[in-house]
C-alpha positions in Angstrom: 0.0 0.0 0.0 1.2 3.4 -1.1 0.9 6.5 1.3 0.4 9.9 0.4 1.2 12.3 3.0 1.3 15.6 1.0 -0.9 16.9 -2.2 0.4 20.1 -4.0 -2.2 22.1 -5.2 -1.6 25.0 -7.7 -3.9 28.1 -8.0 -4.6 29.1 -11.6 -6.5 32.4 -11.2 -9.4 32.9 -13.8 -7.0 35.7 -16.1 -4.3 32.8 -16.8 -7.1 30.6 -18.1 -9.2 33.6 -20.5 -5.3 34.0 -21.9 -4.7 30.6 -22.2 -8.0 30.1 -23.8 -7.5 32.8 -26.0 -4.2 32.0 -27.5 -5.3 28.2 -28.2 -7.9 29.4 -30.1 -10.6 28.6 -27.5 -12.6 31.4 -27.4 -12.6 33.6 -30.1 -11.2 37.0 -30.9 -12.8 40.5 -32.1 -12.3 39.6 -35.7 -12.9 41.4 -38.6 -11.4 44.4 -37.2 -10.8 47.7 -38.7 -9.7 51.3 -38.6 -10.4 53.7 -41.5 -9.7 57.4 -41.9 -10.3 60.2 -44.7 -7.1 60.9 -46.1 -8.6 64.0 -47.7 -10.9 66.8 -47.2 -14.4 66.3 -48.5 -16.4 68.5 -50.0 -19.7 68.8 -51.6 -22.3 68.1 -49.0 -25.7 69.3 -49.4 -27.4 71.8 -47.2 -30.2 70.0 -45.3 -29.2 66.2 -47.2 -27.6 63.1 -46.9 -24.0 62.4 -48.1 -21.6 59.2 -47.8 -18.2 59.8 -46.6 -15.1 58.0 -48.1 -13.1 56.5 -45.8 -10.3 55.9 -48.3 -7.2 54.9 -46.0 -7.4 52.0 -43.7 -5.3 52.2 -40.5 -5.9 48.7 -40.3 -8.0 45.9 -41.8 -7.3 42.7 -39.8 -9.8 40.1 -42.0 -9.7 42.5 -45.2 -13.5 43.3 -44.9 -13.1 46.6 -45.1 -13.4 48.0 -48.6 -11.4 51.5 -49.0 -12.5 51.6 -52.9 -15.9 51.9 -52.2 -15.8 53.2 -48.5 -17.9 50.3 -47.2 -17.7 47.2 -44.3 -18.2 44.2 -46.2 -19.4 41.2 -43.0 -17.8 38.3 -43.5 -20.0 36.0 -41.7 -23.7 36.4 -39.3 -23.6 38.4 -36.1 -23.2 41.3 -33.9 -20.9 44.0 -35.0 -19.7 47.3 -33.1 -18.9 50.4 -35.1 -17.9 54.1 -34.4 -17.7 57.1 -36.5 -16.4 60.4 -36.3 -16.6 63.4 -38.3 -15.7 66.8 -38.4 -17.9 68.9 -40.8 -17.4 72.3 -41.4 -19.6 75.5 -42.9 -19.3 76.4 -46.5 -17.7 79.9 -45.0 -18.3 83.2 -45.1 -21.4 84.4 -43.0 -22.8 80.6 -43.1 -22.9 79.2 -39.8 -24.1 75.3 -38.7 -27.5 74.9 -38.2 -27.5 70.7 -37.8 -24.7 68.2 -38.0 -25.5 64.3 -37.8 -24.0 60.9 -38.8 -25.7 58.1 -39.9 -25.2 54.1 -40.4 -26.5 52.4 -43.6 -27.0 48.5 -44.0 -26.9 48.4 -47.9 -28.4 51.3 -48.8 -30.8 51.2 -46.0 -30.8 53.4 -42.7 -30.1 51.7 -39.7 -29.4 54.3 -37.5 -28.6 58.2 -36.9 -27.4 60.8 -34.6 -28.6 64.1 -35.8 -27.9 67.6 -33.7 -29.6 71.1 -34.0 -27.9 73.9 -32.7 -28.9 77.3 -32.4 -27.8 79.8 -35.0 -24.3 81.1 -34.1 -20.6 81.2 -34.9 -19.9 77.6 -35.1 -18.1 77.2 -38.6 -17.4 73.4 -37.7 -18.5 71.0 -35.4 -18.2 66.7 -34.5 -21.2 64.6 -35.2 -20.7 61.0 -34.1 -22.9 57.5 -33.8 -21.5 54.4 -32.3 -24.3 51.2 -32.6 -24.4 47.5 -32.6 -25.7 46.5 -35.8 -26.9 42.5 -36.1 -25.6 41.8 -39.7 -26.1 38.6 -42.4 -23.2 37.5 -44.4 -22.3 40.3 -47.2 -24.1 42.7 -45.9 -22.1 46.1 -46.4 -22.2 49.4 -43.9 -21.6 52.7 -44.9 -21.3 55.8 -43.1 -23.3 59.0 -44.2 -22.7 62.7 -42.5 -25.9 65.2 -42.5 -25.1 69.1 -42.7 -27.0 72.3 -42.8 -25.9 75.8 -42.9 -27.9 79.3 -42.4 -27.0 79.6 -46.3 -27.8 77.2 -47.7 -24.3 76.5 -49.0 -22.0 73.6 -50.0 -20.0 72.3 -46.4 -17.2 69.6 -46.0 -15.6 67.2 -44.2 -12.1 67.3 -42.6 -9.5 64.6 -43.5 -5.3 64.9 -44.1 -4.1 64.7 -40.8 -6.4 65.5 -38.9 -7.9 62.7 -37.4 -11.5 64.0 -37.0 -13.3 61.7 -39.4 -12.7 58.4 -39.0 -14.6 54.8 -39.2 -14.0 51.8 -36.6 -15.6 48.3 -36.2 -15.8 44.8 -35.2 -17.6 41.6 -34.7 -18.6 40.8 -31.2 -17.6 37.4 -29.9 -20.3 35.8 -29.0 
């Protein structure tokens, strides 16, 4: 007969484990991901419409999915997706000032979602309109992102790109 008078025990604490699962491919990671900016300044937007905005440079595209020809998310696969955006748009100039700013999500040509803001009639000559949602998307479904402006004049406005970092485009499937 064999005696044991000790037993080791080791803790593992639940952190090692999520890493360890993690890196074996267990649980899955935030993939596609992607980072997209405007490159450019864009101008042309409609007092009182709609326009899409080209996201033209990816910072990164881990999957490929996101499309900077035609400015668009492409999902690879069914499920939840998180996306950001941020742009700065600007008056047409002069004595035009901002009357509403807003940015909207599209799933193939279709609204999904929009953040629009009214302010009062006064100096601004540029201002941020955002929207961040979670968007339950099919396989090839595509999401664009779309930037309302009005002015006091009625004028043409833009969009801030180059360096700036205003305007940019983020997103990501959800693990489920």
């Amino acid at each position: 007969i064999m005696a044991i008078d000790k037993i080791t025990t080791a803790s593992i604490t639940d952190a090692n484990i999520t890493t360890a699962k993690i890196a074996s491919g267990v649980l899955p990671a935030n993939t596609p991901a992607f980072s997209a900016k405007s490159t450019s300044n864009q101008t042309g937007l409609s007092s009182g419409g709609w326009t899409k905005i080209q996201f033209d440079t990816a910072t990164f595209n881990v999957g490929s999915n996101y499309d900077t020809t035609n400015d668009k998310f492409v999902a690879p696969s069914d499920g939840k997706y998180f996306f950001t955006a941020s742009l700065k748009i600007n008056s047409a100039g002069g004595s035009a000032t901002l009357l509403g700013t807003g940015c909207r999500f599209s799933i193939n040509g279709t609204t999904a979602g929009d953040n629009v803001n009214f302010i009062g009639n006064g100096a601004m000559s540029a201002m941020s309109a955002t929207n961040s949602m979670i968007l339950n998307l099919t396989a090839n479904q595509y999401v664009e992102v779309y930037a309302y402006y009005q002015d006091n004049g009625g004028g043409s406005g833009s969009v801030t790109g180059s360096g700036d970092k205003s305007t940019q485009f983020y997103g990501c499937k959800l693990i489920s």
